[in-house]
C-alpha positions as CSV (number, residue, x, y, z in Angstrom):
1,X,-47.6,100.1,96.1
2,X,-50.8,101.5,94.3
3,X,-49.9,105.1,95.1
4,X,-46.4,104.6,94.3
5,X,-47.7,103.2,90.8
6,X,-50.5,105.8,90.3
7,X,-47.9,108.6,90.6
8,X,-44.7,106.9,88.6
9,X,-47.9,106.3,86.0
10,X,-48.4,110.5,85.8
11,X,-44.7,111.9,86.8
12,X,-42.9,108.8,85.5
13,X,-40.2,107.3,87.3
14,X,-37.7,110.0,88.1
15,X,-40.6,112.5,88.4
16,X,-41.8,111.0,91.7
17,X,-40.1,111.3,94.8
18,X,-40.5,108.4,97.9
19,X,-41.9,111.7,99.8
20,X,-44.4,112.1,97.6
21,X,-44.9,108.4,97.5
22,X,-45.1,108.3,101.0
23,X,-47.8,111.1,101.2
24,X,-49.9,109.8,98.9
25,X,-50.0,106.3,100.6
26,X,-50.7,107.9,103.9
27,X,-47.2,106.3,105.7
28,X,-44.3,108.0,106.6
29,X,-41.4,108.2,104.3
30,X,-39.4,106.4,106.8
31,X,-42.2,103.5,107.2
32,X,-42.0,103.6,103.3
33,X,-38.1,102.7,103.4
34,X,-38.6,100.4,106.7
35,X,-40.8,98.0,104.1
36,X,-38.6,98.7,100.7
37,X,-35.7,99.9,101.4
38,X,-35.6,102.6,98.2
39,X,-37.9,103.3,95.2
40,X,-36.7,101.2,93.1
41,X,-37.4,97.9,95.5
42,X,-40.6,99.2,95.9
43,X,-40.9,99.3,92.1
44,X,-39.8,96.1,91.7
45,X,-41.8,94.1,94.3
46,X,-44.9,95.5,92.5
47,X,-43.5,94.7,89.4
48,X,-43.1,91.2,90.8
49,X,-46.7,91.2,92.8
50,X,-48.8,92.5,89.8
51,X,-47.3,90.4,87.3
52,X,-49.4,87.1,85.6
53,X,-47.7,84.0,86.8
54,X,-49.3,83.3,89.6
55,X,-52.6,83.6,88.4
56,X,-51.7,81.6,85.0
57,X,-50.1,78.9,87.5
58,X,-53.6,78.5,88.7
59,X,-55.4,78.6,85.6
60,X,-53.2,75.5,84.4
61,X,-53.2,73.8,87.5
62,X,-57.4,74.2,88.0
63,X,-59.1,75.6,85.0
64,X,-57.9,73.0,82.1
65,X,-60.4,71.3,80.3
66,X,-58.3,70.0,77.6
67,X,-60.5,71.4,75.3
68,X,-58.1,73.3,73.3
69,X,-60.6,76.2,72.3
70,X,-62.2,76.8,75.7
71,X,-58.6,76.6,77.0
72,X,-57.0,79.0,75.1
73,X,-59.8,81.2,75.6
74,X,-59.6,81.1,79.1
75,X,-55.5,81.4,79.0
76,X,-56.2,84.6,76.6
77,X,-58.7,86.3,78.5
78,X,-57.2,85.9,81.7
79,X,-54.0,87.3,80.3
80,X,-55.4,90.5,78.9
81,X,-57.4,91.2,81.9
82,X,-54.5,91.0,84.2
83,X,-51.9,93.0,81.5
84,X,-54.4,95.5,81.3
85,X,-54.9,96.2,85.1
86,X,-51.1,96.3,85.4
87,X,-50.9,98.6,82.7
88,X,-49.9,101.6,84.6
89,X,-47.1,99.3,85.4
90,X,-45.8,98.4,82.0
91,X,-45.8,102.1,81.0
92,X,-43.5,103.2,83.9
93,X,-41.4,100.2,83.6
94,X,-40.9,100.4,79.6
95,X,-40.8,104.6,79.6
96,X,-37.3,104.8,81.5
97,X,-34.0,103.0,80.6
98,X,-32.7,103.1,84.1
99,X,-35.7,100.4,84.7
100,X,-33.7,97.8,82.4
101,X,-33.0,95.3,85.6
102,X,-36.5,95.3,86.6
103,X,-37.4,94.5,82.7
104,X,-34.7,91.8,83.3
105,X,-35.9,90.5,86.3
106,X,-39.9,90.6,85.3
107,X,-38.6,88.2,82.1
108,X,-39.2,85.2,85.0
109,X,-43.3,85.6,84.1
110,X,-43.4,84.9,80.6
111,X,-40.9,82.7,81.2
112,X,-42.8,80.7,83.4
113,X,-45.8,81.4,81.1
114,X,-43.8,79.6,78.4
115,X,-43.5,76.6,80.1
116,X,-46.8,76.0,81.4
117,X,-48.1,76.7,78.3
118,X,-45.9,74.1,76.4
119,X,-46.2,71.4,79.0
120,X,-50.0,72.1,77.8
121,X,-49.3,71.4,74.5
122,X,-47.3,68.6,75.1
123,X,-50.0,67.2,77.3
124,X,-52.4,68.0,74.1
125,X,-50.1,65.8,71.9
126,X,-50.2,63.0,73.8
127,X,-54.1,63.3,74.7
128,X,-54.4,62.9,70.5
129,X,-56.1,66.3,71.0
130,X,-53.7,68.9,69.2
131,X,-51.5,67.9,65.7
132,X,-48.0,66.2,66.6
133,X,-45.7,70.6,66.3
134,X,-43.2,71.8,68.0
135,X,-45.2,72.6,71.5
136,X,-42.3,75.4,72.6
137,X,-42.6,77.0,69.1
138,X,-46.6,76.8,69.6
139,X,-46.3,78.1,73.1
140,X,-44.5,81.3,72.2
141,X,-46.2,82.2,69.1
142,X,-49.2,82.1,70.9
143,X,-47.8,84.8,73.7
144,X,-46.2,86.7,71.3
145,X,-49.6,87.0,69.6
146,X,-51.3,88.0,72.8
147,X,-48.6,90.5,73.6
148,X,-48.4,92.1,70.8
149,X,-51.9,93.0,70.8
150,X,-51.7,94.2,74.3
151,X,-48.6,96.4,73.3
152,X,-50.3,97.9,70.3
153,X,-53.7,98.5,73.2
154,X,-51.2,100.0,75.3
155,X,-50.4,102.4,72.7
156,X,-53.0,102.9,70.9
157,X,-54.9,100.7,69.1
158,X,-58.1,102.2,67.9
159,X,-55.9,104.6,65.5
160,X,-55.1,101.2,63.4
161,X,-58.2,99.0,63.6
162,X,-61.7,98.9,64.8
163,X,-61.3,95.1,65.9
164,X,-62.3,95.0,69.3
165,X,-59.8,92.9,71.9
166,X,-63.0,90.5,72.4
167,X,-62.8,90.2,68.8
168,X,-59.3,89.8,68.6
169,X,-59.1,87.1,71.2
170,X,-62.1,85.2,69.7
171,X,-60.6,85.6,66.3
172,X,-56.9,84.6,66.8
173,X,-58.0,82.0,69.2
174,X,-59.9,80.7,66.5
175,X,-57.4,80.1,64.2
176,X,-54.9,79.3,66.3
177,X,-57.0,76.6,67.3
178,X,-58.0,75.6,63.6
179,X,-54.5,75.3,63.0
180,X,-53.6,73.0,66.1
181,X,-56.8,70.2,65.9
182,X,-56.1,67.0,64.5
């Protein structure tokens, strides 16, 4: 999957052929088909390996402190480390319109982001540890927030600010949070 990534990343998606592919992973092309079937499964099972849910899933289910500063933190950072590493992946996915069903189909992980996140802030609510807000409304602002500044990263970034992601996820997280305590 890494190969096919690396050279969809450089040749885009129609630019690469499963031969190449193939090649480059040191497999047959027909061993290559055996396990995907085409290029485009192959794209989308990495599109569905790489992706954050899993990893957020485990963050929420053994990483919450219900401190909502260190939480969000964590959720942050851990989100921007893992859209970054799969940012080959983004580019080759968001580059080509014939990619729009595996754009569809990847919706499932902020989806699922979504709703751990606002179970979280309902949890928060109850605990007396976050204002009484609409936790779904919370929830997305604070992903939209976090994507965002991974799209304008992705493309770059440095030619409108100097802020620093650190600084960014220290800084929004810090007045996200402002906004949110009781």
């Amino acid at each position: 999957m890494l190969a096919a990534i690396d050279l969809m990343a450089e040749k885009g998606y129609k630019g690469v052929s499963t031969k190449e592919i193939a090649l480059a992973a040191g497999v047959s092309e027909m061993t290559l088909f055996r396990n995907f079937g085409s290029k485009f499964n192959l794209l989308e099972k990495a599109v569905d390996r790489y992706h954050y849910s899993i990893e957020m899933t485990q963050i929420f289910n053994e990483k919450v402190t219900w401190d909502l500063r260190k939480d969000l933190l964590t959720i942050s950072q851990m989100y921007h480390e893992i859209m970054d590493s799969n940012r080959k992946l983004f580019l080759i996915v968001l580059r080509d319109d014939d990619l729009i069903e595996i754009r569809e189909k990847a919706q499932k992980h902020p989806r699922k982001l979504l709703e751990l996140l606002t179970k979280y802030f309902i949890d928060m609510q109850s605990k007396n540890r976050m204002i009484q807000t609409d936790a779904e409304a919370e929830a997305i602002t604070f992903m939209w927030m976090n994507y965002g500044v991974f799209m304008t990263q992705l493309f770059g970034a440095t030619t409108i600010t100097k802020v620093t992601l650190p600084a960014f996820i220290e800084f929004s997280n810090e007045l996200f949070v402002r906004g949110l305590t009781p």
